[in-house]
N, C-alpha and C positions, 0 to 999 in steps of 0.2 A: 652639745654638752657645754654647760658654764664653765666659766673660769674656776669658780668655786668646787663643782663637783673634780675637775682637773688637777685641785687639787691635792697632795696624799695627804691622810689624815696624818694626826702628829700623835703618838702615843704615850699615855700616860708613862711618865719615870719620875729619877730623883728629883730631877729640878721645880716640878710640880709639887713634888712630896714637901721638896726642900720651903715653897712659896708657903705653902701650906702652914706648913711648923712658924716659919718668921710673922704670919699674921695670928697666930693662935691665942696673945693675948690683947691682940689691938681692938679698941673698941671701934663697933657699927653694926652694921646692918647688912652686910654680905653674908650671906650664908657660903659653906665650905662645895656644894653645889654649883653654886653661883660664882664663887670664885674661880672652880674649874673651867668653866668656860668660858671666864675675862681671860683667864690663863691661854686657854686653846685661841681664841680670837688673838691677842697679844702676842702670841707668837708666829701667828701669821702673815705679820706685819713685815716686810720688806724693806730692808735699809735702802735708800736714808728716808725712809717713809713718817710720817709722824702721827703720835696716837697724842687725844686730848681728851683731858678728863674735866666734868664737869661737876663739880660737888665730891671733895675729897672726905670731909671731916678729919680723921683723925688719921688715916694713911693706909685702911684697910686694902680696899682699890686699889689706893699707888702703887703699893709695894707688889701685890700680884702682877699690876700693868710692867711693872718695871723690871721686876726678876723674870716677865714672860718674853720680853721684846727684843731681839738680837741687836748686837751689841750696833751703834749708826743711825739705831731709830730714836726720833729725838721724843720724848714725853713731857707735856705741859700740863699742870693740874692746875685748874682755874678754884678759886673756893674762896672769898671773902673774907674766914673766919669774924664775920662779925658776930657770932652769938647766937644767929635765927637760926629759922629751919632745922633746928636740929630733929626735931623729931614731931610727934603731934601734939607734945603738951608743949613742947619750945619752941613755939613761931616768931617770937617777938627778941628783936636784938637785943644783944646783952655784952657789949664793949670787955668787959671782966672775964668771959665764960667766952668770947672770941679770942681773947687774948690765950687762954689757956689749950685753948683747941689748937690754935696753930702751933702755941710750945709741944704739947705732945705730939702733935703730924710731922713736926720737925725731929723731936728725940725719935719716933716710932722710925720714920725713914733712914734716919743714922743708925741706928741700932740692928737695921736689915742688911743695912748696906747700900741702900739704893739713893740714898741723900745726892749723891753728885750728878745720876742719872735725870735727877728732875727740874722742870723750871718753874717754879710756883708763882703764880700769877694772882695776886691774892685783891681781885678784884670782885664784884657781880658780874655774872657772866655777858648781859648785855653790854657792861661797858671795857669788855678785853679783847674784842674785836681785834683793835690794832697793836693789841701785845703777841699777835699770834699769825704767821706769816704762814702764807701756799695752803696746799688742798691737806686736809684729813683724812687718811687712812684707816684709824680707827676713830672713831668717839663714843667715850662713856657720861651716858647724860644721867646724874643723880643728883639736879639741883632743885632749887625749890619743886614742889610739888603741889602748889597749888596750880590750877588750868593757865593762866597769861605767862608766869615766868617758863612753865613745862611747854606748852606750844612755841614759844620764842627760842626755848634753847634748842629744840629739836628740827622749827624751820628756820632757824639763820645759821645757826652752827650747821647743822645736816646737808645746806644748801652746799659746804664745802668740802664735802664730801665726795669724791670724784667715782664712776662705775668701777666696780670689783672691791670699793672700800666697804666697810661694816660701823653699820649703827646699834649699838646696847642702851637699854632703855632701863634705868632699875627702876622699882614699883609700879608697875606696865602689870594693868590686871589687879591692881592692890589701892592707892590712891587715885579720888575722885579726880584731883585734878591732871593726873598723870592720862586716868581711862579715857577722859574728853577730849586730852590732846594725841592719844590715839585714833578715835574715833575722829577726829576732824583731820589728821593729816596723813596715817598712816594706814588707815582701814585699807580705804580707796584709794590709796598712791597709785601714779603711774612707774613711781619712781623706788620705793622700797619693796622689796622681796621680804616677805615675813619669812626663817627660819627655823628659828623653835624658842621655847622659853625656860628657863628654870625657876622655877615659883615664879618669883614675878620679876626675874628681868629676862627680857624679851630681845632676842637679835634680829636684827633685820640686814638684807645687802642689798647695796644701789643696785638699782637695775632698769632698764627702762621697759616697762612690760605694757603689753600689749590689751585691748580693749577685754579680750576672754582671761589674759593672765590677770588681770585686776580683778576682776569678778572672783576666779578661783583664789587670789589670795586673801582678799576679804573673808571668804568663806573660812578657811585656815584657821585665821585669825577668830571669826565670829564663836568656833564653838570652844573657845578659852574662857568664854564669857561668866559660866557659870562660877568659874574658878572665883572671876572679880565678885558674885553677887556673894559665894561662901566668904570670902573676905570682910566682904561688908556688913555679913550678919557677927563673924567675929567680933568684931570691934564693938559693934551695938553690945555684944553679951559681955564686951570688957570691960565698957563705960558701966554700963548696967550692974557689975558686979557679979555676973551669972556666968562664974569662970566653969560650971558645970556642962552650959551648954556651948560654952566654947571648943570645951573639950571633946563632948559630944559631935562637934561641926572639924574634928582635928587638928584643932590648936595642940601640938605635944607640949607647949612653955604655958601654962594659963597665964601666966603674966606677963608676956610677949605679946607686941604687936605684931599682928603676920606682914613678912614679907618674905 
């Protein structure tokens, strides 16, 4: 038996409720599924253990990561706020629209309560390395998403990741460059346990597995696959304008990006 299965599950109550309600008007891209199981991850966290987040935006994550993590665990949220990445029409920095993101990631986390809980490292994440000391426990990776910064943040952050920690991956199954840096490091790991996913963020746990267990978890992972290719016809029918057959393909938001 793993560590993991050894564990007792943690059952949903208030404080989950409570997480819930304090991100209800925060802008992003976590869905309230999604969140539940940054929630459950987060609170499995072990003091003085430490969880790191990678691409905050406005504090959706945080504040889930923060209201979930017992009290000793230290939480670091890496995010730039330069203006990029914010979404697929905002790839390109915008100093003015960074400046305002991290004012609101600031009001949103004071406003929860969990302002004092965090240490904002408001770098790119390639270069916070050394703002960020010992192994990771948890890591939530939602930084850029195109293929070189998502493979970087997944094998050099991940690398510090020690066995029985947990990896969350948001748009895993949803953006191209997220699915390729799946496909090249975590398909075929010897080293990630694929767990389950919700839309599209994807939990994984260190593990060191064996020549048959990589094979089987490849496979896990492989039949999510159509999920990415329904995604991708999405977006083609958003671009397109053809919010009919998005809907048709169960887009419930036609003017939502799926994740």
């Amino acid at each position: 038996m793993n560590a993991e299965a050894r564990r007792p599950r943690i059952a949903d109550g208030p404080d989950l409720e409570a997480a819930l309600r304090a991100i209800g008007d925060v802008e992003g891209w976590l869905s309230e599924g999604q969140a539940r199981r940054l929630w459950h991850a987060g609170k499995q966290v072990e003091p003085p253990g430490q969880i790191v987040e990678i691409g905050s935006f406005r504090g959706r994550s945080t504040i889930v990561l923060s209201r979930a993590a017992p009290e000793g665990v230290q939480i670091v949220a890496i995010d730039p706020h330069g203006g990029g990445d914010r979404g697929p029409q905002e790839i390109t920095p915008d100093a003015e629209r960074g400046d305002s993101d991290n004012h609101r990631f600031r009001a949103n986390l004071e406003r929860a309560g969990v302002n004092g809980r965090v240490r904002h490292v408001r770098r790119m994440s390639n270069e916070a390395h050394r703002d960020v000391d010992g192994p990771i426990d948890l890591l939530y990776v939602d930084g850029a998403h195109r293929y070189a910064p998502a493979r970087d943040d997944i094998a050099a952050w991940g690398a510090r990741v020690p066995v029985g920690g947990t990896l969350l991956v948001h748009d895993a199954y949803n953006a191209i460059g997220v699915m390729l840096a799946q496909l090249r490091l975590l398909f075929f790991s010897g080293r990630w346990c694929y767990v389950g996913r919700t839309r599209s963020l994807a939990q994984y746990r260190r593990e060191d597995l064996s020549a048959g267990a990589r094979l089987q978890n490849a496979l896990r992972q492989a039949v999510h696959l159509p999920y990415f290719v329904r995604n991708g016809l999405i977006k083609v029918a958003l671009v397109a304008r053809l919010r009919p057959v998005a809907r048709l393909l169960g887009q419930p938001d036609e003017d939502a990006w799926p994740y």
